[in-house]
N, C-alpha and C positions, 0 to 999 in steps of 0.2 A: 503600594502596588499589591493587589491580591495575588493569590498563589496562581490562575491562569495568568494573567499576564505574566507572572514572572518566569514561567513556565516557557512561553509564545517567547520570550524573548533570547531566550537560550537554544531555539531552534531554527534552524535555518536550511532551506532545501539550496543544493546545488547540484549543479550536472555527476552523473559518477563520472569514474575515470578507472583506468585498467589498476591505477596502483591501491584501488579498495579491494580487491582480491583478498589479500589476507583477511580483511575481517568478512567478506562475505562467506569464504574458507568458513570460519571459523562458527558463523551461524549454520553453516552446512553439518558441523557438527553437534550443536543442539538438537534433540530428536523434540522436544517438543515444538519448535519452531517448523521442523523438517515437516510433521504431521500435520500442524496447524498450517502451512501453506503446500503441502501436495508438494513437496521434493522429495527425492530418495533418500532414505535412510542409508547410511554410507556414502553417500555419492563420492564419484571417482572422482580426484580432484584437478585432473587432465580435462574431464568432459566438464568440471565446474568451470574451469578458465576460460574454454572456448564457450561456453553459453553466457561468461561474464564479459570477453570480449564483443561476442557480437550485439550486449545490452548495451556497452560502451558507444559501440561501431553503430548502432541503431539508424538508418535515414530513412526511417517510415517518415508517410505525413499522417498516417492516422492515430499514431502512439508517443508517449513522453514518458521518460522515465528520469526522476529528480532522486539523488541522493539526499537521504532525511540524515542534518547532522543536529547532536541534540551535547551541547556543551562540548563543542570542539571535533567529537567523534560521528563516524557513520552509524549511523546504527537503525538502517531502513532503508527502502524507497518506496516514493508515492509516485502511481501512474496514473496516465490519461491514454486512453484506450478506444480504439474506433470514434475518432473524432472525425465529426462532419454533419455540415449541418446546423452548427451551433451548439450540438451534441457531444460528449462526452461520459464514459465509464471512468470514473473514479477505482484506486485501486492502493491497498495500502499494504506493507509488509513492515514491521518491527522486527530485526531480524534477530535483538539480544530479549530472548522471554524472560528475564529479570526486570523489564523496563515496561512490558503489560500493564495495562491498568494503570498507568500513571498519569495518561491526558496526552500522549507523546503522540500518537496515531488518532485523536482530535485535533488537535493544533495543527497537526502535519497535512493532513488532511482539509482543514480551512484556507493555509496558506496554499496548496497546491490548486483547490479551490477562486482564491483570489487572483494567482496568476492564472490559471485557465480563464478567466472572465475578464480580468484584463488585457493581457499579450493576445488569445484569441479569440476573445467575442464568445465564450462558453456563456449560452444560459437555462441550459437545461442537462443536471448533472442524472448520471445513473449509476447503480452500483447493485455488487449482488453477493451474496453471504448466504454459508451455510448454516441453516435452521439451528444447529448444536451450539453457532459460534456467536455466544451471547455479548460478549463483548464487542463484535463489531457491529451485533444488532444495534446496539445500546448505543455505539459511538454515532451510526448513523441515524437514527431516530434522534439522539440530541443535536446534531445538525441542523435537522429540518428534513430527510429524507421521511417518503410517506412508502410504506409498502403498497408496489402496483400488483405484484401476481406472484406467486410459488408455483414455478415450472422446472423441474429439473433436478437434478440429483448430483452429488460431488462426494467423495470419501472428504470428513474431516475429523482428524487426533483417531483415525484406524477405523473409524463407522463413515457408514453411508448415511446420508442426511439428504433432505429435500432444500432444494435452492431456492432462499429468498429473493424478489428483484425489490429495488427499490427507484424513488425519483426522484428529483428535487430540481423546481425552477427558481432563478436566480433575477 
C-alpha cells in the first residue's frame, strides 16, 4: 500500500455534531489557522458555539458541511456550497495546522468529491483561494482544478490577496 492510500484510509468524512465543540474550540485557538481561514483571533467562545450549533443545525439545500476525521479524530470539514444545478463549491478547512501539508485536505477533498457525484449527481466542481494560499493552490491543481478567472479580494494570514476561482468537470 503506498503512503496516499494509506493515508485515504485513515480518513473518513462524517456529519459534525454539537459534541465536536471542544476541538473546534480549540482550533479557534490556533492563530494561524484563525488567519488562514478569516475567523477571529480570540473569538468568543459563546458566539463559537452558537455558529457551531447552527453548522450542526444546518437545513440549507444549497450547502453540506462533512466533518473530516483523520485516525479516529476531527480535525476539519469539507463543504459543498451553492449547490444547484449539478454544481457545486468545494471547500476545505484543516483546523489542527500541524497536520498542513500532509495530503489530509487532498484526500478529504476527493472523498467529499466522490460523494457530491455520487449521492448528488455533482459534475461540475468549483472552488476559490487566496492567491498567497499556495497550498490549496497546489492541492487543487493536483486534483484536476484548472484556474477560470482572478476576481476578487479576501485578507489571507493578515494581507490582502487577490482571489483565485478555479473549476473542474467530473
Amino acid at each position: 500500500m503506498n503512503e496516499q492510500q494509506n493515508l485515504s484510509s485513515c480518513i473518513q468524512l462524517r456529519p459534525i455534531a454539537i459534541n465536536d465543540y471542544e476541538r473546534v474550540l480549540k482550533w479557534s485557538k490556533d492563530d494561524s489557522f484563525c488567519l488562514a481561514n478569516g475567523w477571529e483571533i480570540n473569538r468568543n467562545p459563546e458566539e463559537l458555539y452558537r455558529w457551531w450549533l447552527l453548522c450542526v443545525n444546518n437545513v440549507s439545500n444549497d450547502f453540506i458541511r462533512m466533518g473530516i476525521e483523520y485516525d479516529g479524530n476531527l480535525v476539519g470539514y469539507a463543504d459543498l456550497a451553492n449547490i444547484k444545478d449539478y454544481t457545486a463549491e468545494l471547500g476545505i478547512a484543516i483546523g489542527n495546522s500541524e497536520l498542513w501539508g500532509k495530503g489530509i485536505g487532498y484526500n478529504s477533498s476527493k472523498s467529499m468529491m466522490k460523494f457530491a457525484a455520487d449521492q448528488l449527481g455533482i459534475m461540475i466542481f468549483k472552488a476559490e483561494t487566496n492567491e498567497a494560499n499556495l497550498r490549496s493552490r497546489k492541492m487543487l491543481e493536483k486534483i484536476g482544478f484548472k484556474e477560470i478567472s482572478r476576481v476578487g479580494s479576501e485578507e489571507y494570514l493578515g494581507m490582502i490577496g487577490l482571489l483565485i476561482q478555479y473549476r473542474l468537470e467530473v
